[in-house]
N, C-alpha and C positions, 0 to 999 in steps of 0.2 A: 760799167759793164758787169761789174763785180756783183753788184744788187740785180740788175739787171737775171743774172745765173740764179742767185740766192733766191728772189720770186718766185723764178717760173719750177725749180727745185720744189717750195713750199706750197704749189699749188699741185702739181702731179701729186706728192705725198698725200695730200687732202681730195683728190679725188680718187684715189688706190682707196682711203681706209672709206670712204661714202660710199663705195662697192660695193666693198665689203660687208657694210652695216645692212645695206639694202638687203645684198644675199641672204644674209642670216634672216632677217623681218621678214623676207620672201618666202624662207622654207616654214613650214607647216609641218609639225611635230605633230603625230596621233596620238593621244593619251593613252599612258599604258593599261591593258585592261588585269585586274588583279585576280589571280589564283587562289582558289579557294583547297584546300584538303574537303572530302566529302566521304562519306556512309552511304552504306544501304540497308535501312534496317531490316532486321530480321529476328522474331521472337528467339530471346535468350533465354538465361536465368545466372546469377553469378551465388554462386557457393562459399561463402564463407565465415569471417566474425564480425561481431558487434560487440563494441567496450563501451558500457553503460556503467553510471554510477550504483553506488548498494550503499546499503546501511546493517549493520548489525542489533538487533533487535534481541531481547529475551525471548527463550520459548516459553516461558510461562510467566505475568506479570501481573499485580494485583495490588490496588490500594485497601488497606485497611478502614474500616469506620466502624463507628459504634454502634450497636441496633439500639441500645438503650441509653438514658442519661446515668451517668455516675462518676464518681471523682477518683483518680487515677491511684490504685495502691501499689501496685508494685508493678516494675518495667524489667522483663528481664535480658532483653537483650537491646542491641543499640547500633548504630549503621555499621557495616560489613563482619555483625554477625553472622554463622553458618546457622542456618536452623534445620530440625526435621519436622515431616508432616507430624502434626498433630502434637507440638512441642509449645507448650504454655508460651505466651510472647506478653501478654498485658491480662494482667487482674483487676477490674474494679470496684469499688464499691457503693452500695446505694443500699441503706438500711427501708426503705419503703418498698423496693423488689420483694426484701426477704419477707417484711410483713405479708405483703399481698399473697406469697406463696404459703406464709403458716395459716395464713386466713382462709386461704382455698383450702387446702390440705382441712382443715377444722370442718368446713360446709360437706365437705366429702362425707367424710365420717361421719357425720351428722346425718345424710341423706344415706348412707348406707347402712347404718342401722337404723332409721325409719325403712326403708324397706324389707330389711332381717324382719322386723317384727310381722309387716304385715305379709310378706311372704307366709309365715310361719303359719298367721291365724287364719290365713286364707286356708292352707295345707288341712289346719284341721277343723275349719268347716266343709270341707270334699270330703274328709274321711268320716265325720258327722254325719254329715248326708247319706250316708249308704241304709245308713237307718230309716227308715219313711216317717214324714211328720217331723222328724227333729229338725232340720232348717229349714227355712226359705228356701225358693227359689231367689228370689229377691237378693236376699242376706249376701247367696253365693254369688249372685253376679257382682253385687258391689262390692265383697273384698276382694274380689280376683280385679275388677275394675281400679280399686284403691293400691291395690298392690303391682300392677302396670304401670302406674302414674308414680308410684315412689319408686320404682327401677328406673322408669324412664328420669325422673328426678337425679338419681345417682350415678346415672351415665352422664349426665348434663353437667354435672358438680365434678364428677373425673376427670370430663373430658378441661373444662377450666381449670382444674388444679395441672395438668398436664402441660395445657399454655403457659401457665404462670411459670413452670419446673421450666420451662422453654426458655421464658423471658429472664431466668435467673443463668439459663446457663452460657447467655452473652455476655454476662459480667467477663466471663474468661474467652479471650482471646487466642486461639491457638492459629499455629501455622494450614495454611493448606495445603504445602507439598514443599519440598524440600529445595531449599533456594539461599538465599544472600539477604539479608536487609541490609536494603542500599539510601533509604532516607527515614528520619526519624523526627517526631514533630511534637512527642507530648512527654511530660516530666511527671513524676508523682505528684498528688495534691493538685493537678489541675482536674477541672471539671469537662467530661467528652459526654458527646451525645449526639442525637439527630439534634441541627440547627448550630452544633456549638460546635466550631472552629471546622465550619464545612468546604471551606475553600481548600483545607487541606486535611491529607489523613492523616490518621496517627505515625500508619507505618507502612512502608514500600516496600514489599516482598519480590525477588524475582530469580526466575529459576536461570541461571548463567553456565553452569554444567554442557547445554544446550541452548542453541541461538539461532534464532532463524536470521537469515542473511535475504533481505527484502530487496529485490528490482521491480521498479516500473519500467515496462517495455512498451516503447510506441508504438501505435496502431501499425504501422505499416508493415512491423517484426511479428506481431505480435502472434498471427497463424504459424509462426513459424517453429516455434517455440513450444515444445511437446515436453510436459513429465517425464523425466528417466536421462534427459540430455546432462552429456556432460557437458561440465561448468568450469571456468580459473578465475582465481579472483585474488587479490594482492591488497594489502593495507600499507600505508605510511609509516603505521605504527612498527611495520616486523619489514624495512629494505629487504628487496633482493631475494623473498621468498615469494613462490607462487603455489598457491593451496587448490586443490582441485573439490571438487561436490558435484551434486545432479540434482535437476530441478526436483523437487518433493512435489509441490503444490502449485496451483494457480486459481486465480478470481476466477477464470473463465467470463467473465466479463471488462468490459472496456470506464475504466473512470472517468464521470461525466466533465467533470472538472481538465482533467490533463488528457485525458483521451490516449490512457492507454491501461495495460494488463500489469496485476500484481503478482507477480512470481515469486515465490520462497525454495530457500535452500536452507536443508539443516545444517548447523555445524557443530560439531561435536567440539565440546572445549573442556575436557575434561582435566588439563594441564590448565588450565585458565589461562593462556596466552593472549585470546580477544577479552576485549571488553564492550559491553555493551554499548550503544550509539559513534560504535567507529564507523567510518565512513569507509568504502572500498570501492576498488575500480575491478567490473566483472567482464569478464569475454564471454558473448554467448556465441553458440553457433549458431549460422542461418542458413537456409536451404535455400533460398532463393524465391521465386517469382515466376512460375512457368510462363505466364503471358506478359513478362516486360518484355521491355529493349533494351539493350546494354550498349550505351555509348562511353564514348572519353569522357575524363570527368572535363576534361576543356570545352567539351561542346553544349555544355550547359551553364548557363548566362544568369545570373544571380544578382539582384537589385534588390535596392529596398522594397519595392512595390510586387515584383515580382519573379516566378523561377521557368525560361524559358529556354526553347533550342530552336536553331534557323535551319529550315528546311526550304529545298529550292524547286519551287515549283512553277515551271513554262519559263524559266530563266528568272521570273520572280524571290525573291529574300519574302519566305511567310513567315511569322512567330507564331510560335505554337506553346501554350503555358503545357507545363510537366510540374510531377511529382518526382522526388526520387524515392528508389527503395536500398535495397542492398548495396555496397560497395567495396570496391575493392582499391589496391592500389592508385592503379590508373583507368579503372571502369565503375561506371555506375549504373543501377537500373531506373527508366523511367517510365512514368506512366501518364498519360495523356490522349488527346485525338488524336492518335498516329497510326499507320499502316504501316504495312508490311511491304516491303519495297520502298518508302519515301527515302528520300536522300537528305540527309543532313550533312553540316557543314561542323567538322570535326574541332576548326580554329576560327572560332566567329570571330566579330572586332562588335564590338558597341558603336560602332559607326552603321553599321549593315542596319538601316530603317525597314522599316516591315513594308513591303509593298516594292522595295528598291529595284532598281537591273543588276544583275548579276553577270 
């Protein structure tokens, strides 16, 4: 009897939880449908900065070369020399320069006194002639004719003596404006010239007093960005200070290469605290973009292949490729096929296929 009880116990139990089971299998659960955050766009414009990189550049920069061949006599100064405009830097010498100019110099004079003479004899056969019968006509056109030809001779001969005085006064080397020599390449006794040692110059002049502070600005900033704006910029080199300037200059054109604009900033370094080819980080200001759209920067979906934003259209997930421009904190501007009204979805998922239900 006892098993008997124990049985019919372990068969109720087993058909109580086969119920059960069924129940559950029986009920039909509706898939939850998922919430999306959503936009409406409408032309923005977001107002603020852009932190691009810069470089410190000289305002005035120039390599040295030789016009003429000659071997090095005297060097008088040597890298982070101070020099001034017009400040002797390299003397050299070449004994065939100075001939070729005693040589001119000789032809000159030569031809200038061949012309005194006939100048003269022409003079007084004009004043002969007033007499009738005593010269030619003849006589007189050929000295006045002979003595054109030996002027025009002596200008010819001055004008070469003049070249040679030219080519002599490249032996000396002066500064062009007042700067630094910052690299230096040639020693006394060596030989400089066009072809000889043209991979490098003698000597690297650069004005540092003054620095232009170079940005390339991407196409998309780039109208943005007007002469006279104020500028901050910070280097590695000086922690914890931030120096302010205003744009001087721009390419006003777009670099085919990077595709974007050259903007300069002067800076005054008259304390020499920058030095040249420091790198720095610049804040520009941006005015924005009257005909973007300013969404979340969440709502814009970023792949390797591409940069898009889901917009919901007949309950459809459309992808739509954007650009961005300006940004802010937590807004960005984009540009693409979009309207005015579309709804975007503020928190996409990379799951949302183009074409999907919504």
């Amino acid at each position: 009897m006892k098993y008997i009880i124990q049985i019919v116990t372990i068969t109720v139990v087993l058909f109580l939880l086969n119920s059960c089971v069924e129940k559950k299998d029986n009920k039909t659960e509706k898939p939850k449908h998922t919430e999306y955050k959503t936009m409406k766009l409408a032309p923005r414009q977001i107002s603020g900065n852009i932190q691009l990189p810069g470089v410190l550049q000289p305002y005035e920069f120039v390599q040295l070369f030789p016009k003429v061949s000659g071997f090095i006599k005297v060097v008088t100064v040597d890298r982070g020399s101070l020099v001034k405009k017009g400040q002797i830097l390299i003397t050299l010498e070449a004994p065939e320069v100075e001939q070729q100019v005693a040589a001119a110099k000789l032809r000159y004079t030569q031809a200038q006194a061949t012309y005194l003479t006939t100048r003269d004899r022409y003079r007084r056969l004009l004043e002969t002639s007033n007499t009738p019968g005593t010269v030619s006509p003849y006589d007189l056109t050929a000295a006045l004719s002979k003595m054109q030809g030996d002027s025009a001779m002596a200008q010819g001969e001055l004008a070469n003596y003049r070249a040679q005085e030219s080519m002599k006064s490249y032996l000396t080397i002066t500064a062009p404006f007042d700067g630094v020599i910052t690299e230096r390449n040639v020693h006394p006794g060596a030989l400089a010239g066009p072809g000889v040692q043209s991979a490098k110059p003698m000597l690297i002049l650069q004005q540092l007093n003054k620095l232009r502070l170079i940005v390339n600005v991407p196409e998309q900033y780039a109208a943005q960005i007007n002469n006279g704006d104020i500028v901050h910029y910070k280097t590695n080199a000086i922690p914890g200070k931030v120096f302010d300037g205003t744009v001087s200059r721009s390419a006003q054109s777009l670099s085919t290469n990077y595709r974007a604009e050259t903007i300069e900033i002067d800076v005054q370094n008259t304390e020499g605290q920058f030095k040249s080819g420091m790198y720095t980080e610049v804040v520009l200001p941006t005015k924005g973009n009257a005909n973007a759209y300013v969404v979340s920067r969440s709502a814009v979906i970023t792949t390797t292949e591409r940069k898009y934003v889901i917009i919901v259209a007949g309950n459809k997930a459309k992808w739509v490729d954007v650009s961005e421009g300006s940004q802010s904190s937590d807004s960005t501007e984009i540009f693409g096929l979009l309207n005015s009204g579309d709804i975007v979805i503020t928190d996409p998922s990379y799951r949302i296929k183009d074409g999907a239900d919504l």
